[in-house]
ZABA-653663 format. One line per 4 residues: for each residue z, y, x of N, C-alpha, C. Coordinates in steps of 0.02 Angstrom, whole numbers. Each point is the difference from the previous one (the first is absolute). Layout:
N
Z:Y:X:Z:Y:X:Z:Y:X ~ ...
//
This chain:
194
-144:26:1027:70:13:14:40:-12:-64 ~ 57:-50:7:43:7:-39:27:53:-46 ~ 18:6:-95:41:38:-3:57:-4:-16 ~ 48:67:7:93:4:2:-4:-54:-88
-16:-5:-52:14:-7:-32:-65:-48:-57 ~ 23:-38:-50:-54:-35:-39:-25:53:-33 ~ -89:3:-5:-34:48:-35:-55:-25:-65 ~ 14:15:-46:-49:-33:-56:-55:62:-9
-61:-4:-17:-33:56:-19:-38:-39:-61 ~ 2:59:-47:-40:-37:-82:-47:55:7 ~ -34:-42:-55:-52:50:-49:-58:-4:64 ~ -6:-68:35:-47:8:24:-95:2:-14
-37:41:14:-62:-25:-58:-75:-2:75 ~ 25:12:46:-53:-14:64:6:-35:60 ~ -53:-20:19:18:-35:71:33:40:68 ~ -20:70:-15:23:40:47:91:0:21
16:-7:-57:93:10:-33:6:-42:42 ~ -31:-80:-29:45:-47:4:-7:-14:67 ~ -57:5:37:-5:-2:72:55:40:34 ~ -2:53:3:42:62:24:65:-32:11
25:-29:-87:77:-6:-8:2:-75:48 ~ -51:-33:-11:16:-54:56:12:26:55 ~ -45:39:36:13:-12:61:52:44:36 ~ 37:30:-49:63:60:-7:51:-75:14
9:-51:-46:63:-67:13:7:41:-66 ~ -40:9:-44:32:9:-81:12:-70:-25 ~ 64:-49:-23:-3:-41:-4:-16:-21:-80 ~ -8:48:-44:-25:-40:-71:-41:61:-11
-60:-31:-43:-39:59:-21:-35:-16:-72 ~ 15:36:-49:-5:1:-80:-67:16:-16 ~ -8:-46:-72:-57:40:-10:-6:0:-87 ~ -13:30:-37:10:14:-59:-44:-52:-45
19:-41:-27:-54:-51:-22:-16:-11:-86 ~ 32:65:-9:12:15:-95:-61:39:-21 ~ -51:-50:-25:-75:62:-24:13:36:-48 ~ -30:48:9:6:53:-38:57:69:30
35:-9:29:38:47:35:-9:30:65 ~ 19:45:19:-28:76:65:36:-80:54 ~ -69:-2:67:-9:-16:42:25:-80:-2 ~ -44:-42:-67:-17:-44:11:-38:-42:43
-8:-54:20:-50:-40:58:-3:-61:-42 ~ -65:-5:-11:-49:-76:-28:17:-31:69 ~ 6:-75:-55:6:-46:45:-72:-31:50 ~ -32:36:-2:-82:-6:57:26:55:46
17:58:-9:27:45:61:64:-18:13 ~ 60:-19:-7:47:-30:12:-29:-57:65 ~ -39:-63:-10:1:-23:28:-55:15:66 ~ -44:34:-5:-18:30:59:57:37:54
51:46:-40:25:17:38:64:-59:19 ~ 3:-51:-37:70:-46:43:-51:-48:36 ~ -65:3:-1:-38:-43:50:12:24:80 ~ 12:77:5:22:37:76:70:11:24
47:-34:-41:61:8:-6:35:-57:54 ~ 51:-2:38:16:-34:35:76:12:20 ~ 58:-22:-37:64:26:-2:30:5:-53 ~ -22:65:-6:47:17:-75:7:-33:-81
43:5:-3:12:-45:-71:-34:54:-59 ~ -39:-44:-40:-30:21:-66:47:12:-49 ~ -1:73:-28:50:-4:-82:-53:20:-38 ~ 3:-31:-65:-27:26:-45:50:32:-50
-16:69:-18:29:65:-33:-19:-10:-72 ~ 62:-29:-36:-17:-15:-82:20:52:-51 ~ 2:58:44:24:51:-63:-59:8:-51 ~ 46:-5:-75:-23:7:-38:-72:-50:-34
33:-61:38:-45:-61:-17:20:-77:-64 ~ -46:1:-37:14:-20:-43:5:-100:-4 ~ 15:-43:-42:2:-70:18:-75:-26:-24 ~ -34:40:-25:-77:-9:3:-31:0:48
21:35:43:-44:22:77:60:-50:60 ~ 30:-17:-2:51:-16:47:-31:-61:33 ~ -31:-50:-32:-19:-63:9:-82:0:71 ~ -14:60:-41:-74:9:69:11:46:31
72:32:-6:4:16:75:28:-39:47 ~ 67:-57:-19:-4:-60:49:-43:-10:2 ~ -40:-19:-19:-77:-37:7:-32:25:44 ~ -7:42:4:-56:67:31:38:15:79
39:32:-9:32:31:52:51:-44:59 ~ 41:-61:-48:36:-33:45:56:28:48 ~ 47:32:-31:30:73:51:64:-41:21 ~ 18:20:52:54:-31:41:57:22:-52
-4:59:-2:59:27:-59:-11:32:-49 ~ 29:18:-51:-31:59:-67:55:55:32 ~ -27:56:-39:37:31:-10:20:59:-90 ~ 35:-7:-24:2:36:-83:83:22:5
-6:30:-74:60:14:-10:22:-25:-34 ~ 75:2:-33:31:-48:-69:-57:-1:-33 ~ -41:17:-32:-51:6:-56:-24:-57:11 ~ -4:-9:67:-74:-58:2:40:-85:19
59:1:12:44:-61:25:-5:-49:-47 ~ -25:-6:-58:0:-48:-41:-71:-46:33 ~ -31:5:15:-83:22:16:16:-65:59 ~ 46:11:43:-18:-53:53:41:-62:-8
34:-23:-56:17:-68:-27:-27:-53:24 ~ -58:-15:2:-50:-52:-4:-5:14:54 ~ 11:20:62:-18:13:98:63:11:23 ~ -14:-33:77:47:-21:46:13:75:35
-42:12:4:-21:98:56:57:34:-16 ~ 47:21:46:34:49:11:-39:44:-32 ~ 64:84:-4:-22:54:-27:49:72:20 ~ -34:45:23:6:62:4:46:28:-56
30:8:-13:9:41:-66:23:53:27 ~ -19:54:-56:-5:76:15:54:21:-64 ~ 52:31:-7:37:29:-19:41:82:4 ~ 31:7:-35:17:76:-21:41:11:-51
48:58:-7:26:14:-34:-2:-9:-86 ~ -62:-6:-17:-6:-18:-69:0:-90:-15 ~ -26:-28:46:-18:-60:-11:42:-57:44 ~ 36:34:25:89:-40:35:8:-46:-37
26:-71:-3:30:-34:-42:26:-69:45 ~ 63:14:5:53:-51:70:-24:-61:-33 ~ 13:-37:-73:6:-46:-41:-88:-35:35 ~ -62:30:-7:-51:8:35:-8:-24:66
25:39:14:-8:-20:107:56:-65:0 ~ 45:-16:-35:37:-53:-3:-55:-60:-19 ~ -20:5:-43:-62:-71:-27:-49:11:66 ~ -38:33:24:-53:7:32:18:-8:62
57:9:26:8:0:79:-28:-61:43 ~ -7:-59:-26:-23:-32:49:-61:-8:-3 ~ -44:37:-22:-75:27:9:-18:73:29 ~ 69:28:-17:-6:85:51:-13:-9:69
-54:18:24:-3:5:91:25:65:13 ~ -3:71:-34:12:43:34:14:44:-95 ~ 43:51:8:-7:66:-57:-30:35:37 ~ -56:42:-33:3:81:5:39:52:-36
10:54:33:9:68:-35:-24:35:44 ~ -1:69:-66:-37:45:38:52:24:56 ~ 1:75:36:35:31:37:61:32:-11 ~ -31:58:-46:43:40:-30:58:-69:-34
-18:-53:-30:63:-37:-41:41:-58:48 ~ -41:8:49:46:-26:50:27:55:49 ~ 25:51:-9:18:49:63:58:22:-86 ~ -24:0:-40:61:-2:-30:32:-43:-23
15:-67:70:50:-60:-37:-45:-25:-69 ~ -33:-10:-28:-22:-32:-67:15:-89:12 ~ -29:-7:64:14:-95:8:70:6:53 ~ 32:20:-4:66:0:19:30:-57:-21
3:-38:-52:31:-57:-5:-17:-52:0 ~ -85:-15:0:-53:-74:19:-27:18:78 ~ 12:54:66:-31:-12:32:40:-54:68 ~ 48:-19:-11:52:-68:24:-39:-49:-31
-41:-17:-46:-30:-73:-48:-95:17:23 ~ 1:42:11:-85:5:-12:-21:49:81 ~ -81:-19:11:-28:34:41:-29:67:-28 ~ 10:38:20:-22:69:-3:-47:19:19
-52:27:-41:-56:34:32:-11:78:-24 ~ 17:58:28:-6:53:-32:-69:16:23 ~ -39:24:-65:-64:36:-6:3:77:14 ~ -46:0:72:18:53:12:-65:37:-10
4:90:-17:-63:26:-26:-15:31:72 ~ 49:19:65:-33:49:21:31:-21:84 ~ 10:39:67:34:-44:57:59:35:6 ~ 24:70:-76:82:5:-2:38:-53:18
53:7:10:58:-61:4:-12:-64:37 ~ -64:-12:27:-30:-57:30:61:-33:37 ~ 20:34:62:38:-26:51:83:1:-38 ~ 29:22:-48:56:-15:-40:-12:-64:-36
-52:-27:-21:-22:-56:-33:-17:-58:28 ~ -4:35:63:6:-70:44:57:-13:49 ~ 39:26:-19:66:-2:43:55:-6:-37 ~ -40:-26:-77:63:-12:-52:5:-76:5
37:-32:5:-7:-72:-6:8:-34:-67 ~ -14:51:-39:14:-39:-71:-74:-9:-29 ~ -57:39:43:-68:26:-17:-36:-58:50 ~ -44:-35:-43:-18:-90:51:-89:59:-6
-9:42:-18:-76:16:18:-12:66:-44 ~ -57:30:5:-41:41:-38:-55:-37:-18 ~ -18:56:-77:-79:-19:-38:-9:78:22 ~ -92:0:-1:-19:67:-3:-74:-23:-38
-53:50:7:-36:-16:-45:-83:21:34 ~ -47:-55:14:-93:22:0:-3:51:-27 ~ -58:19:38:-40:51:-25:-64:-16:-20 ~ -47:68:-13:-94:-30:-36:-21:12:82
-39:-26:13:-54:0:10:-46:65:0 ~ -31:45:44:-15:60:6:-86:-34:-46 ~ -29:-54:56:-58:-26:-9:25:-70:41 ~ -49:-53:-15:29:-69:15:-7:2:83
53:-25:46:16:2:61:25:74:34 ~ -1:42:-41:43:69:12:50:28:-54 ~ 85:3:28:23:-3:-28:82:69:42 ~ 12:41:-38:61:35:59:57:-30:1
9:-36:33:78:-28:15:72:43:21 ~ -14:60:3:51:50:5:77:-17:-22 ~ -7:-5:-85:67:4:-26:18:-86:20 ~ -32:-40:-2:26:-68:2:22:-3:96
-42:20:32:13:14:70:59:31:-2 ~ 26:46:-14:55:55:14:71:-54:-5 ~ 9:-53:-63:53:-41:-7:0:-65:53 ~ -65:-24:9:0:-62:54:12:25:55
-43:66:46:34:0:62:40:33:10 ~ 69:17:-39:70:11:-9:48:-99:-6 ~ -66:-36:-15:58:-56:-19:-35:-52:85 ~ -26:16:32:-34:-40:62:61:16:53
3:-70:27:46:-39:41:-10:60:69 ~ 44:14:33:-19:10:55:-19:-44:62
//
């Protein structure tokens, strides 16, 4: 079943997630591809799990990724989109791939989203900085994706038309093929079509 609204889920690290979020109509699903950082995925489990994948668009999640590592993760991963923050925008020069960018109050910069826009597919922010107006003046230029932590505000966020989707976020893995889908359940079947 269709949902009310576009849904990204990151930080994916199992087949269970990414199955689930498929077959929810999650239409992008992230996965952290920066070694060394909380809920990374090698590119050998990465591709097992986009070997069962059928739909959803691949992002690879460059927070906090350096131009040493950048080159084998195109290589490796091949992601429909990235996703980073200002930090990392220098990084995709050399690639055609759209990009996520994730932004916030500290790291705002109009001059920024002016150079980059025609590689922006979508901004994030979090909740709280979008419920207080923070993209009030780029969300007329840019797609909106507010990251949402919890299924508060769900149905206000989708009945905003300035809001083109939600991010939310995987979970572990209890043991491999058991996994509680509770909190990620609670936001999808609030966002399912009737």
């Amino acid at each position: 079943m269709p949902l009310k609204t576009l849904v990204k889920v990151g930080n994916i690290t199992n087949l269970s997630d990414a199955r689930y979020c498929a077959g929810m109509g999650v239409e992008m699903l992230g996965f952290n591809v920066v070694e060394g950082t909380p809920r990374y995925i090698n590119p050998t489990s990465f591709q097992e799990i986009r070997g069962w994948l059928s739909g959803p668009l691949v992002v690879a999640e460059l927070y906090s990724a350096s131009a040493k590592t950048f080159g084998s993760v195109v290589e490796n991963y091949r992601p429909d989109l990235f996703e980073l923050s200002v930090h990392e925008l220098d990084l995709i020069t050399n690639t055609d791939t759209d990009v996520i960018l994730s932004i916030d109050k500290n790291s705002f910069n109009g001059q920024l989203l002016e150079q980059w826009k025609h590689r922006i597919r979508f901004l994030v922010v979090n909740q709280a900085d979008y419920e207080n107006n923070f993209v009030d003046h780029v969300k007329n230029y840019f797609d909106i994706l507010v990251a949402a932590n919890d299924s508060t505000n769900i149905a206000a966020l989708t009945d905003d038309r300035n809001v083109k989707g939600i991010t939310l976020l995987g979970g572990q893995e209890i043991r491999p093929g058991l996994r509680d889908f509770d909190a990620l359940a609670s936001v999808l079947d609030l966002l399912e079509t009737d």
